[in-house]
N, C-alpha and C positions, 0 to 999 in steps of 0.2 A: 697097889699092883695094877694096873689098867694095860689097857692095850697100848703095844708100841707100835710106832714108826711102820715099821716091819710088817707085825703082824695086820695091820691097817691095809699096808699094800699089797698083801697074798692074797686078803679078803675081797679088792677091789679084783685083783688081776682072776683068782677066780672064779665074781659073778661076770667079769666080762666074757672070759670062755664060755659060761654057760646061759648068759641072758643074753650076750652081744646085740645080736640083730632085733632084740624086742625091748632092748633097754629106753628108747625114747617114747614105746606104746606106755609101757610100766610109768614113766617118768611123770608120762601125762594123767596116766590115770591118778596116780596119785597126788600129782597136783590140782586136779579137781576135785578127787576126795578131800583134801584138806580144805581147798575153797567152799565146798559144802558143808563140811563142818565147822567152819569159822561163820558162816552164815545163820548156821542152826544155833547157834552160841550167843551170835549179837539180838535174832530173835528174841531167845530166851531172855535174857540180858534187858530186851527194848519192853519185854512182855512182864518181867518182875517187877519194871521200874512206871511202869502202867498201872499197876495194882497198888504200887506203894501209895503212892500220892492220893488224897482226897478229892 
């Protein structure tokens, strides 16, 4: 059962009414959020593979 077509484009039409003029602030934010969280990742990632090795 997932979402249709449809229901997709109500969804977008909307947050456009109601985010419109702040949808590229949000856009950005959260693309830096994910860029720091991808960063906090490979850290962990660069820092586990630090401890494995002898």
């Amino acid at each position: 059962m997932g979402i249709g077509w449809l229901q997709f484009v109500i969804v977008l039409l909307v947050a456009l009414l109601l985010f419109g003029n702040r949808l590229p602030s949000i856009a950005r934010s959260m693309g830096q959020s994910l860029t720091e969280f991808k960063k906090g990742v490979k850290g962990i990632e660069d820092q586990s593979a630090d401890t494995k090795e002898p």
